[in-house]
Each structure stands twice: as structure tokens, then as C-alpha cells.
C-alpha positions in Angstrom: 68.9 23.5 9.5 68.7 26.9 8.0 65.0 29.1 7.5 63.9 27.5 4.2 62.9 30.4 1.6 59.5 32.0 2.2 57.1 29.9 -0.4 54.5 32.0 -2.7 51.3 31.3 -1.2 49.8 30.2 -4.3 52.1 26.9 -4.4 50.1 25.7 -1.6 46.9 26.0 -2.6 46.7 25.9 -6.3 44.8 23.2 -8.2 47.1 19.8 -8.4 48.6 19.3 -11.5 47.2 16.2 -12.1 45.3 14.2 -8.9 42.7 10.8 -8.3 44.3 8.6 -11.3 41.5 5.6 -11.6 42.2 2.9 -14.6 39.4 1.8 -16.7 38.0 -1.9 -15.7 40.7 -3.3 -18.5 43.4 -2.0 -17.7 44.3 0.0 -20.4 43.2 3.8 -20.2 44.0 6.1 -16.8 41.8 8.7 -15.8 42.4 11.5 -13.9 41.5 14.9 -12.6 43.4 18.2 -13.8 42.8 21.7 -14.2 41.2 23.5 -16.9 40.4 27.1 -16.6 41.5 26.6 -12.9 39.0 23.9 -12.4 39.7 20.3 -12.4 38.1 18.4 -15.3 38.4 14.7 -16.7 41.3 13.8 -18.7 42.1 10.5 -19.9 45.5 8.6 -21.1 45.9 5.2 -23.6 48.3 3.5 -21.7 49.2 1.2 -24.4 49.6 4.2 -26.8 50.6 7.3 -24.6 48.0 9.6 -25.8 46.3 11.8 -23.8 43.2 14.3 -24.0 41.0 16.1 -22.0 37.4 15.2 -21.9 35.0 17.9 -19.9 35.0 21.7 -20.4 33.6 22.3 -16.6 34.6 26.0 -16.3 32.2 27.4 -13.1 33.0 24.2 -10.6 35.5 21.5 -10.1 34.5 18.0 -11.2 34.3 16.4 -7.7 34.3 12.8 -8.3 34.4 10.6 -11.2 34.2 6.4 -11.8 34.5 4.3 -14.6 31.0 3.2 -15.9 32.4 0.5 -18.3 35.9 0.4 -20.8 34.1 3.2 -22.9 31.9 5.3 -20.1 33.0 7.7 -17.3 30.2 9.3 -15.0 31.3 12.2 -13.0 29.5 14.2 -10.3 29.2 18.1 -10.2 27.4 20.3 -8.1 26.2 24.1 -8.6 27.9 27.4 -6.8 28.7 24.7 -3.9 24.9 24.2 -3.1 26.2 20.0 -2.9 23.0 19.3 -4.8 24.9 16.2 -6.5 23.9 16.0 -10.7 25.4 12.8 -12.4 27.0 13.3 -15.5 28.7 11.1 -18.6 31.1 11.0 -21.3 32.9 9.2 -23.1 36.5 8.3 -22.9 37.1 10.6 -26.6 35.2 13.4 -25.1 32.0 12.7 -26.9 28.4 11.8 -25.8 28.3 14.4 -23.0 25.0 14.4 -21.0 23.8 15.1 -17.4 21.9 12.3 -16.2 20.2 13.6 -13.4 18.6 17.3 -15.2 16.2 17.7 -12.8 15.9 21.2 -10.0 17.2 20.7 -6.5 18.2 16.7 -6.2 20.6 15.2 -5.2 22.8 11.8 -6.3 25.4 9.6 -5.2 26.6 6.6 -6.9 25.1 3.2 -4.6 26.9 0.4 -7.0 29.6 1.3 -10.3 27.8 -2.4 -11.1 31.6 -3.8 -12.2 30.2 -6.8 -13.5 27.4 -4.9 -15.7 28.9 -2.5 -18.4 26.9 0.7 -19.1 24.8 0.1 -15.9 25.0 1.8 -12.1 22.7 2.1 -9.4 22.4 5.0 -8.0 20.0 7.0 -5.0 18.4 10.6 -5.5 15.7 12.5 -3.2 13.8 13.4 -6.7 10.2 12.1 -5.3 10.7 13.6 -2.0 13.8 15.7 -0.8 14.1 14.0 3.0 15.1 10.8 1.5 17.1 8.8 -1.3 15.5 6.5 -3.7 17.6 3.8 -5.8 17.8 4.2 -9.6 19.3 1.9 -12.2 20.4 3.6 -15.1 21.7 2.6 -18.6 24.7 5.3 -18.9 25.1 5.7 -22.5 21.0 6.3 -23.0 20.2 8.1 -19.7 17.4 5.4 -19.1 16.7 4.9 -15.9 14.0 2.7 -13.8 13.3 2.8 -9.7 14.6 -0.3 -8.0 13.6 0.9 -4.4 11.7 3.2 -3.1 12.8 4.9 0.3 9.7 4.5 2.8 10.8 7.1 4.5 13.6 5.9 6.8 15.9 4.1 5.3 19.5 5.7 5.5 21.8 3.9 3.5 21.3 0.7 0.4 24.1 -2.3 0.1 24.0 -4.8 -3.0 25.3 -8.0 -3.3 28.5 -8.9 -5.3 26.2 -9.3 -8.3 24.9 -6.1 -7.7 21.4 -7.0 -6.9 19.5 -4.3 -3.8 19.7 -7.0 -0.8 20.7 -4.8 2.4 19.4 -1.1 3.5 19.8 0.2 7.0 17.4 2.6 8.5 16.9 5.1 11.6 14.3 6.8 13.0 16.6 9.5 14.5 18.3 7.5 17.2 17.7 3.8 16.5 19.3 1.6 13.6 18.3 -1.3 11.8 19.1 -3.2 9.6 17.4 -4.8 6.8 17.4 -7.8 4.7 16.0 -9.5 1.6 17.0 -13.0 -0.1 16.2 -11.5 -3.3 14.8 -8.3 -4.8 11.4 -9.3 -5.4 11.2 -10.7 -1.6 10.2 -8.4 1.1 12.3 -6.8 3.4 13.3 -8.4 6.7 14.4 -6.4 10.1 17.4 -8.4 11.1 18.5 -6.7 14.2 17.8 -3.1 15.7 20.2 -1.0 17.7 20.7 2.2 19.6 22.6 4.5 17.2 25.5 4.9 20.0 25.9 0.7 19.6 25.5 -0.8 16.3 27.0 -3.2 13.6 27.7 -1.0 10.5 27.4 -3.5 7.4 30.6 -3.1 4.7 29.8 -5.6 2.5 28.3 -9.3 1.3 30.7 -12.4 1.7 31.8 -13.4 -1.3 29.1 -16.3 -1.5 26.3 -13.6 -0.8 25.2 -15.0 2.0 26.3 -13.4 5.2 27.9 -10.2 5.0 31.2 -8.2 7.4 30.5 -5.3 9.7 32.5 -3.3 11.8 30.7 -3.8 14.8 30.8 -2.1 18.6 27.8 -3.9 20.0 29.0 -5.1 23.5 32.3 -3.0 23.7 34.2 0.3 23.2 36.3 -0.3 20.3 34.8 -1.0 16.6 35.9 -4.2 15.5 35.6 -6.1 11.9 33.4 -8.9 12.4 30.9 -11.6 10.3 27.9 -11.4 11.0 24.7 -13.8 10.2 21.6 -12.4 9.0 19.5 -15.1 9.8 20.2 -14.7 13.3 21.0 -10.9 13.2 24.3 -11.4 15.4 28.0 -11.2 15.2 29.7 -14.4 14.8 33.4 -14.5 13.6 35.5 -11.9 15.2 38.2 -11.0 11.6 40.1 -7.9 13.4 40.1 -5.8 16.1 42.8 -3.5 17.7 43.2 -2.4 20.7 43.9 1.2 20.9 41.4 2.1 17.4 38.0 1.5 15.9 38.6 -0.5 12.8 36.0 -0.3 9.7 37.7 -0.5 6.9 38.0 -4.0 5.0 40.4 -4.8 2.1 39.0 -7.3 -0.3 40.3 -8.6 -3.8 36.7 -9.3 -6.0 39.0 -11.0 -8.5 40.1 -14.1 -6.2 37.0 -14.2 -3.8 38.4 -13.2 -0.6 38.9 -10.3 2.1 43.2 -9.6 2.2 43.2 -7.5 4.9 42.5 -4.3 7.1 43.3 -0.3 6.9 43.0 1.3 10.3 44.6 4.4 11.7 46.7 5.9 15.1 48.4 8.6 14.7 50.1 7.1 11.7 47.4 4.9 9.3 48.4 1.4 9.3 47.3 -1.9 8.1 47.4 -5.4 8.7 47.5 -8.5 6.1 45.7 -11.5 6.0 46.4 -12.8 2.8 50.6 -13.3 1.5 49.5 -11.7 -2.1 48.6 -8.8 -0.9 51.1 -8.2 1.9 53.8 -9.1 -0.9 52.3 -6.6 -3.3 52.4 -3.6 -0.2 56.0 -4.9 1.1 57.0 -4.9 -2.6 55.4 -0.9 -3.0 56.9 -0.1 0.9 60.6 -1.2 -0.3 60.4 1.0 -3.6 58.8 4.0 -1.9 60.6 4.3 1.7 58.9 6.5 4.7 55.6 7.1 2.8 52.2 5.5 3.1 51.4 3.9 0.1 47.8 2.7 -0.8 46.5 1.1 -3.5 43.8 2.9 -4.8 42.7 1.8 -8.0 43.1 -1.4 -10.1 41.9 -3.0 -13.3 39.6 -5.5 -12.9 41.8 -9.0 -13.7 44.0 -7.0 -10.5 47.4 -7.3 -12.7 47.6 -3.7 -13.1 47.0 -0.9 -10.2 47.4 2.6 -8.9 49.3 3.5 -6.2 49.0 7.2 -4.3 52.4 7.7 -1.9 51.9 10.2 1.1 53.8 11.5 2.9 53.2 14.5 5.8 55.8 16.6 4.1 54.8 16.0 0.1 51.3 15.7 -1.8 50.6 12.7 -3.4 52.7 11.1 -5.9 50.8 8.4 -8.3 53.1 4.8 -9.4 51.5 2.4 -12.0 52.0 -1.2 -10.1 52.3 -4.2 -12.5 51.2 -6.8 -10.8 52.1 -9.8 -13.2 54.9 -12.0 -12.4 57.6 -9.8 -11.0 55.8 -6.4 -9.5 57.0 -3.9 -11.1 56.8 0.0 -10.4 56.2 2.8 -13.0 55.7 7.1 -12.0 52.5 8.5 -13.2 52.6 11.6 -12.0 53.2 14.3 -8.9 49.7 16.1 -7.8 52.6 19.2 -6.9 56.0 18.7 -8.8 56.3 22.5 -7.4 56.5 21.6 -3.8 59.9 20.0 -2.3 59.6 18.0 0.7 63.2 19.2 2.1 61.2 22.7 2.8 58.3 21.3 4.2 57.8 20.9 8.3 57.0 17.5 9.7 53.8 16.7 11.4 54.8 15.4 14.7 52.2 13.5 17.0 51.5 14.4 20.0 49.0 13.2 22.9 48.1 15.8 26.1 46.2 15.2 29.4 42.4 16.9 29.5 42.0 18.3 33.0 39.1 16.0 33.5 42.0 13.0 33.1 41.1 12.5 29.5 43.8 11.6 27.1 43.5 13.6 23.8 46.0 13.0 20.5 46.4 15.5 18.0 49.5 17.1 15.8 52.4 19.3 16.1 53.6 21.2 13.0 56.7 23.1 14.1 58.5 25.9 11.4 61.1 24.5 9.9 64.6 26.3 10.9 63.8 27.5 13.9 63.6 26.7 17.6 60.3 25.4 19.0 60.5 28.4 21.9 57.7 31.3 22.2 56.4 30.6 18.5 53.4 31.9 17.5 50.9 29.3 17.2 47.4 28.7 15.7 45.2 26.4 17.2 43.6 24.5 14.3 40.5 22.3 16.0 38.5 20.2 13.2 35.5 20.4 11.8 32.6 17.8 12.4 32.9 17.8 15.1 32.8 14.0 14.4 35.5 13.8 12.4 39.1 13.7 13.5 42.7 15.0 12.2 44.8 12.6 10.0 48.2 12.6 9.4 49.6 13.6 6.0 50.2 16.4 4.0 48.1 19.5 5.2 48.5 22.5 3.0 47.6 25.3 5.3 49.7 23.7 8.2 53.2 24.1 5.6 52.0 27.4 4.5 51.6 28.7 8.3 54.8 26.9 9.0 56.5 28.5 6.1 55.4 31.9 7.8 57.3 30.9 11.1 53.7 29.6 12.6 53.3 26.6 15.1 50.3 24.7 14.1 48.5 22.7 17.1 45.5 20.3 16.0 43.7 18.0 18.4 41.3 15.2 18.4 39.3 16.7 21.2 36.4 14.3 23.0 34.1 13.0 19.7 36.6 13.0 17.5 36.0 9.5 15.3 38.0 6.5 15.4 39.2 6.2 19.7 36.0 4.0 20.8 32.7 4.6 21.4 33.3 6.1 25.4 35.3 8.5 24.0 32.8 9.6 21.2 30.0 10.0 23.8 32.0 12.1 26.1 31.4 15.0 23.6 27.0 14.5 23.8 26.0 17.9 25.3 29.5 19.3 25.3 29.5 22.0 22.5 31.4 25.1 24.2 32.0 23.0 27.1 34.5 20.0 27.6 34.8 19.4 24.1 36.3 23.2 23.9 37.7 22.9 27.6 40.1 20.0 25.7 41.0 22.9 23.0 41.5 24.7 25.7 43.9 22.6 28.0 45.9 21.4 24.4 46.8 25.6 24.1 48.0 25.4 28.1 49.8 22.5 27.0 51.5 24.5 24.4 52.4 27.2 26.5 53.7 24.8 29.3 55.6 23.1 27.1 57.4 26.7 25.9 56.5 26.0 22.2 53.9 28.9 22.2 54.2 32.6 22.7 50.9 33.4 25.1 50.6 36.5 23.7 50.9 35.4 20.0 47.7 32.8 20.0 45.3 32.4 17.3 42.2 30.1 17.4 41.1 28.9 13.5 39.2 26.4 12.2 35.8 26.0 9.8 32.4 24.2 10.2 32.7 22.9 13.8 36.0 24.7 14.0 34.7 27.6 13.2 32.1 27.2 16.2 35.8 26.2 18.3 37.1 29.5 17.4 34.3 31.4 18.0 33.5 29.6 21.2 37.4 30.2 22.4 37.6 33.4 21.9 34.3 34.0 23.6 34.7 31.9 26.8 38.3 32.3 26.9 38.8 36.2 25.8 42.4 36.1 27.4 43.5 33.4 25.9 43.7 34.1 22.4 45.1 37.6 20.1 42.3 37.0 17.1 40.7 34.7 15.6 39.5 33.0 12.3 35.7 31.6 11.7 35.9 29.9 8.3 31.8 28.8 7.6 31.4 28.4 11.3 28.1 27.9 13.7 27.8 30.8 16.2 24.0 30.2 16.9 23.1 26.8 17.3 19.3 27.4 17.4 19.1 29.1 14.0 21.7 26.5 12.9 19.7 23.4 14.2 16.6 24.9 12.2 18.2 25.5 8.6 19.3 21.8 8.5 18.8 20.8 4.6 15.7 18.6 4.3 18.0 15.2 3.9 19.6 15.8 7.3 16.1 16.5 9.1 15.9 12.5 9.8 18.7 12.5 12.0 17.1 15.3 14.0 16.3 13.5 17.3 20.1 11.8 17.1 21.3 15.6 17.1 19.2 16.1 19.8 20.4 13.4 21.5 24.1 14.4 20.8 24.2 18.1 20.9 21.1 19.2 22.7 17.5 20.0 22.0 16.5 23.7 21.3 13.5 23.9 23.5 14.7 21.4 26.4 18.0 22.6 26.4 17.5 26.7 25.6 19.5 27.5 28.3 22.8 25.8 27.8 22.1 26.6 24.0 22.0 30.6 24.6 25.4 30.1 27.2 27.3 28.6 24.4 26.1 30.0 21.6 28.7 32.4 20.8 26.2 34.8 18.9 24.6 35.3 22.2 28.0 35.8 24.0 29.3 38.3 21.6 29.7 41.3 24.1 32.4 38.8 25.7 35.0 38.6 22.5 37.7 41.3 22.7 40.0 40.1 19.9 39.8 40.8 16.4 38.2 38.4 13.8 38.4 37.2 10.5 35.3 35.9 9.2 34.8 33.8 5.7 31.5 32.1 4.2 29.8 30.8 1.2 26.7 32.1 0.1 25.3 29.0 -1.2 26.6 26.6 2.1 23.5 24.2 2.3 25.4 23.2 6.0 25.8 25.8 8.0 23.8 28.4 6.0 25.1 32.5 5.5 23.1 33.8 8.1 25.3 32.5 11.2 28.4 34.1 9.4 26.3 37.3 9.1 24.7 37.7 12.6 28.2 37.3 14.4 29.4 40.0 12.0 26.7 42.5 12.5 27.1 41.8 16.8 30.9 42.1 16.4 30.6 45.6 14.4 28.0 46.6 16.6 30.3 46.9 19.1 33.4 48.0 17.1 35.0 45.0 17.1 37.6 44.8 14.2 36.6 42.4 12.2 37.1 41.4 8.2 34.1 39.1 6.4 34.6 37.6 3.4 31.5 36.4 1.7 31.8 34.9 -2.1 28.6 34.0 -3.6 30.2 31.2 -6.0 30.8 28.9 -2.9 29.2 26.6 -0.4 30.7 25.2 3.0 34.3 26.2 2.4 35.5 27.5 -0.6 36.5 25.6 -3.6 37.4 27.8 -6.7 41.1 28.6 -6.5 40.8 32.1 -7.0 38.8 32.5 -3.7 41.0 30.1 -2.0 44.0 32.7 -2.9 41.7 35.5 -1.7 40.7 34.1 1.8 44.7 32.7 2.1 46.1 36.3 1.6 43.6 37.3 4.3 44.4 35.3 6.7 48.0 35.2 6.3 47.9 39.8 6.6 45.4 39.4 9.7 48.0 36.8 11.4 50.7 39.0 10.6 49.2 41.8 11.8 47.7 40.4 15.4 50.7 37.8 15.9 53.1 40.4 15.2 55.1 37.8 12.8 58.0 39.5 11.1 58.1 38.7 7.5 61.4 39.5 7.2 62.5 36.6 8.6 62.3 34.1 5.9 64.0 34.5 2.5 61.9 36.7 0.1 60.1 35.0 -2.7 62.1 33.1 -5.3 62.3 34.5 -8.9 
């Protein structure tokens, strides 16, 4: 195949065109998410009549998340410069009525229940009263009104209602052990169930549908997560629903309309699912048939279930959005395209790929090879995740086709505490910042190079959050190793980062402890891979890029591996916008940091732009 045409950089990373379609609770109106002064706002189609309007006027920050509050009500969720300090806002589906909810300094809110059953009402949490913890509210949208149902004594981590919506489950910590908590009613008293270490526990999902027990995915006892029942009157798993061998599994699928859970979502290298119930399995065989090699989920439905929205993925196109008709004979309609601009045909495949750890340790992770030409000597960037308890999916990955599009192998890996492989391999990363969780970085680039795919003198380490701490940590403990590298909102300091934790994080302190390491107990280790103090060892030059207002991993550990970097004349570019928080956000600094790190690779991986077809008219 022949060297597709060298894409504008700007087709990967603008705004969608249209992206998270959600139908009202009837059935009739879509909502969805499209730009507007080049930031996403709330639009909203009549599906019986084919009219459409916009319905928000954000112009400083994208709307980040939206939910129907009844046939009439949307409530969408917006935060300030990137400072994630959560405000809840309404309107109304004709643009009218537009209110913040939540117009108080400094809180922060996230929807516990969309109360389907109860038009006009939600239940929601905020730290107003006291900023380490989350209180539940319920709130009459269309007045604002709103009334404490529970009041967080101070430990309590997460609230579950019942199916009609009443506050009956909470589970708490007290920085390394769980619980969880139970009441038969809201006026009763709450009830410890069970308590657990936090490295073995039985996460709840949700209530059976007769309210009386609820499912968890559950690793008490064994490696793997598993979807279970579970009795709260004795506080114990009892019916084992789904487990697979090679995966945690935690995600249930459940219909509310016909009383019953239809089956499970789980993911390998590919996602997958499996059915319990012939309704649903027709409905996803029915969607599979139409849309060939994609995943398809369903990811929004009207309440009566005869009407849904389905988003098809695929690892070489964005999403595109079906409408599903559900009764009598499915039938399959096209919304929309998030990018009608990008062609899968030019796009590289994500290939995935597993690699021995030199301790013995099997680690997955992806291959995206340029399209065109042979997999020999390539430059690559090594792209570790951020978390670090995350892990890389597969599926469309803008940066991975841009860099492919610029002749760049792409190698990500689920290095030791990556999420999802069972809990022996989550705990083999406790106490391994900058050591075996970075050795498996490591051992993936030799693993490149053995395999002839990579140039060894054309490397780059990139990655943000926790990937940015990767890169640092790389190029620091590994000078030879790497020709530059890229710290996007990245730790280089873990004792100034441990301290600037934002207040509703400092309950989880002694589990950080526990994980990563304790900044008196632990000084040692903490200054030996802590890149900021190992500064005089990088040799390579750097591209740095924060957000001022990043409430995670705070300005200053951008700026103090700066100032030791340039202190030693280290070449080294820092790109600081004042408008963002932990990763940028507004597509104009998106473009910005992009064309800097496509000129820095080009520069220190020698890639020859000339090789690819210059940019189309």
C-alpha cells in the first residue's frame, strides 16, 4: 500500500462535529454535544419533526457532560480554566430557563442518581460544607431547590440508591480499608456490612431489581475481579454471575424496563461482551451484522427501551452514532459522524501486542505502525499511560494516527498496575514508581528494537500525568536510551507532588502511601526516582507542557524540572497556558502543543517530511 497523503494536523484534533448523542427519557428528542465558538455546547434535535437548535452559549470551556433531567430538562456539568471544580447547570430543551445550580466558590459536583423515575429531580454530592468530602443533595431542577439527604461523616467515599432512587448504600475508607454500608431505609441508621483491605474488596454496581441484595464485582479470595451477588445481611458473596479468566470483569449490563441484568462488557486487548439474556444478544448480533469489524455499544436509550443510540468504534475511525429501533423488526438509522473529515483507509491499525518483562512478567500493550511503509528502523515514540492505574484501550487514538501519519511507530504498554489483569498484577507496581514499573517501559522499547521495528537512535519517550513522570523517569535513568523526550502535565518531584494533593484526594493518603511510598519513611527511594532530583543525569532534549490551573499535578512540578534542565543548558521548550488544567482542553492550545511536538520530533528524530504527500488543497 502506497504512503497515504500527509493529513493537516488540525483534522486530528479538532472539536468533533457532533459527539455523545443521549435521547430524552421518551424517546423523542436527541441531545448531543457540538462546537460553538470552538467549544462543545448542547444542541438538541425533534426527532419526530427534524428540527434542530443549539441550547448553551459556553464560549471559555467545553461542556463536559450532560444528562437528561426529565422530557423538558438537561443538566450539564462545566468547570472553570480546567480547575475540575464541577458547577451543575440547566436548561431547557428550547434554550430557555438557563441557571447554574451549584453558584457557590470552590465546590465541586457530580451527579449520584439522574432519578429516571422522578421528573425534574436528581441527587447529587458536593464538598460545599467541607471540601475533603461529598455530601448528597436532592434538587428540584427547574427551581434550583435543593435539600441535604446525607451528610458525609467524614469517610464515606462513594453513595448507591436503590432502583427507586432512595440513599440505601455508601462505601467508606479510612485510607486503606473499605466498607461498606447499608440501610433498609433512609430514615434507618446505617449498618457496616462487611470491611475489607482496599487491595481485596467487593465493589457494589448496583441493587437487584427487588432492592434487596445488590451485584458487585468482587476479588475477595482471588486474583481476577469477578461479577457476583452479594447478601447484605450476611455481608458475603453468594452467586458467582461472570467471571473470565484472563480479565477483571466490573461492568454489568441491565435493562430497568424488564427487571433484569442481560449481560456483561469486559475487555482484552479487544473489549468484548458476553449475553445472558436472547433480547439483548439479538439486538447486538442484529447492530454487529449491519456494522461489520467495529465495536458497537449501546449507549443511550429511551426509557420504554424501543428506541436507542448506538456509538461504532473502530481503531482506524472516530465514532459514528446509528439510531436503533428497537420495535418489532430492529431497524438501523445514521445520526451522525463525530469526524466525517477523517477516512479510515488512511488511518494505521492498532495492532496488539504482549512482551516478556525481564523479571518474567507478561505485559500487553499496542503497536501502531505508519501506514505504507515497512515496519524496519522506524522511529518510534514510546507512549506509557497516565494513572498510572489506568491502562491503554483499543480504539481510535488521535495522536497515535497523527504520529503515524508523520512516518512514527507508536509503542503503548500496560506496564505492572495497569487496571483490568487481576489484583497480583496491580500490586506488583506498590513501590515501583521509576523502578519495575519503568524497567517494563524499558524492556517494551528493547523489545522494539529486537524486534527491528525501531530505529535505536530515533526513540522518543512521551506521555502526560503518570506518563509524563515515565518520560521523565526514562530519560533520566536510561539517558542512552532515548533522543528527547515529551512531559505533558507530568510528576518530576513526588514529595512536592504528594503534598499539593487537592483537599478531596487527602483521604486516600495513607492508600498512596501504601501504594507509592511515604515521604518521610521512604525519602530515600523518593529523592532516587524523583526525576527533579536526578536532573544532572538527562542529556536529551525536552519538551515540556502544563496547565496553570491543573488541581492534579499542580504547575510547580512542570516548572522546577524546567528551571534544573535550563540551569544546565539543556534544550528544552515549556509550554504553559493559563486557560487549562491537567492536559489541555481548548482546541486552540491543543493545535499549539500538537505543532510543538510534531517540530521537536522532527527535529530530534530526524523524520523527513518530505516523505509523505504534501497537504491536500
Amino acid at each position: 500500500m502506497s504512503r497515504p497523503r500527509r493529513i493537516p494536523l488540525e483534522d486530528f484534533f479538532r472539536k468533533p462535529e457532533k459527539a455523545s448523542p443521549a435521547l430524552s427519557p421518551d424517546g423523542r428528542h436527541l441531545a448531543w454535544l457540538a462546537p460553538y465558538e470552538r467549544r462543545l455546547n448542547l444542541h438538541v434535535r425533534d426527532l419526530e419533526t427534524g428540527g434542530e437548535r443549539r441550547v448553551t452559549t459556553a464560549t471559555a470551556r467545553d461542556i463536559a457532560g450532560f444528562l437528561w433531567a426529565d422530557d423538558e430538562r438537561l443538566v450539564y456539568a462545566k468547570d472553570k480554566g480546567g480547575d475540575e471544580n464541577f458547577h451543575l447547570f440547566s436548561v431547557r430543551l428550547d434554550g430557555s430557563g438557563a441557571r447554574d445550580l451549584t453558584p457557590f466558590p470552590d465546590v465541586k459536583c457530580a451527579i449520584v442518581d439522574d432519578l429516571e423515575e422522578v421528573p425534574d429531580r436528581i441527587l447529587f454530592q458536593m464538598n460545599k460544607r467541607d471540601a475533603e468530602v461529598f455530601d448528597v443533595y436532592r434538587m428540584t431542577v427547574s427551581t434550583g431547590e435543593m435539600e441535604v439527604l446525607a451528610e458525609n461523616p467524614g469517610n464515606v467515599q462513594s453513595w448507591i440508591t436503590d432502583h427507586r432512587g432512595r440513599l440505601r448504600l455508601a462505601t467508606t475508607t479510612d485510607g486503606v480499608n473499605t466498607a461498606i454500608l447499608y440501610r433498609e431505609s433512609e430514615a434507618d441508621e446505617w449498618d457496616v456490612v462487611a470491611s475489607y483491605d482496599f487491595k481485596e474488596s467487593a465493589s457494589p454496581l448496583f441493587f437487584t431489581f427487588d432492592d434487596r441484595a445488590i451485584y458487585v464485582s468482587s476479588n475477595v479470595g482471588r486474583d481476577k475481579s469477578a461479577i457476583f451477588e452479594y447478601d447484605l445481611a450476611e455481608g458475603r458473596e453468594t452467586e458467582l454471575i461472570f467471571e473470565h479468566e484472563e480479565v477483571d470483569v466490573s461492568n454489568l449490563l441491565a435493562s430497568k424496563h424488564r427487571k433484569k441484568i442481560t449481560g456483561v462488557a469486559f475487555e482484552t486487548s479487544l473489549p468484548g461482551y458476553h449475553f445472558f439474556d436472547a433480547r439483548r444478544a439479538g439486538l447486538q448480533a442484529f447492530v454487529d451484522g449491519e456494522l461489520p469489524g467495529r465495536v458497537n455499544r449501546l449507549i443511550s436509550h429511551s426509557r420504554d427501551e424501543t428506541r436507542y443510540v448506538v456509538a461504532s468504534v473502530g481503531d482506524r475511525v472516530r465514532a459514528t452514532y446509528w439510531l436503533l429501533d428497537a420495535q418489532g423488526e430492529p431497524r438501523l438509522a445514521h445520526l451522525f459522524d463525530a469526524a466525517p473529515w477523517i477516512y479510515e483507509e488512511e488511518m494505521a491499525p492498532m495492532r496488539p501486542i504482549a512482551y516478556t518483562a525481564r523479571d518474567g512478567l507478561e505485559i500487553h500493550g499496542y503497536l501502531t505502525l505508519p501506514v505504507g511503509i515497512e515496519a524496519r528502523d522506524l522511529p518510534l515514540v514510546v507512549h506509557p499511560h497516565g494513572g498510572p492505574w489506568a491502562r491503554d484501550h483499543w480504539g481510535y487514538n488521535p495522536e497515535l494516527q497523527f504520529l503515524a501519519n508523520r512516518g512514527v511507530a507508536v509503542l503503548q504498554m500496560n506496564f505492572r498496575g495497569s487496571v483490568g489483569y487481576g489484583r497480583r498484577f496491580w500490586q506488583a507496581s506498590f513501590h515501583q514508581w521509576g523502578l519495575a514499573m519503568q524497567d517494563d517501559v524499558t524492556d517494551g522499547v528493547r523489545w522494539a528494537i529486537d524486534q527491528g521495528i525501531a530505529d535505536p537512535e530515533r526513540i522518543a519517550i512521551y506521555g502526560g500525568s503518570y506518563g509524563g513522570y515515565a518520560a521523565l523517569s526514562g530519560v533520566t535513568q536510561t539517558p542512552d536510551l532515548y533522543a528527547c523526550g515529551i512531559s505533558y502535565v507530568g510528576v518530576s518531584n513526588l514529595f512536592t507532588w504528594i503534598e499539593a494533593f487537592p483537599p478531596y484526594w487527602k483521604p486516600y493518603l495513607e492508600m498512596v502511601y501504601e501504594m507509592v511510598g511515604h515521604p518521610e519513611r521512604d525519602a530515600e527511594n523518593w529523592r532516587e526516582t524523583s526525576p527533579f532530583f536526578n536532573a544532572d543525569r538527562i542529556q536529551v532534549p525536552m519538551l515540556v507542557a502544563q496547565g496553570a490551573n491543573d488541581p492534579r499535578v499542580k504547575k510547580e512540578e512542570s516548572d522546577q524540572i524546567v528551571a534544573a534542565l535550563r540551569e544546565r543548558d539543556i534544550p528544552v521548550e515549556y509550554i504553559v497556558k493559563d486557560d487549562e488544567g491537567h492536559g489541555f482542553a481548548n482546541e486552540e492550545n491543543q493545535f499549539e502543543f500538537y505543532r510543538a511536538l510534531e517540530g521537536f520530533l522532527e527535529r530530534h528524530l530526524r523524520l523527513d517530511g518530505t516523505t509523505a504527500a504534501a497537504d491536500s488543497l
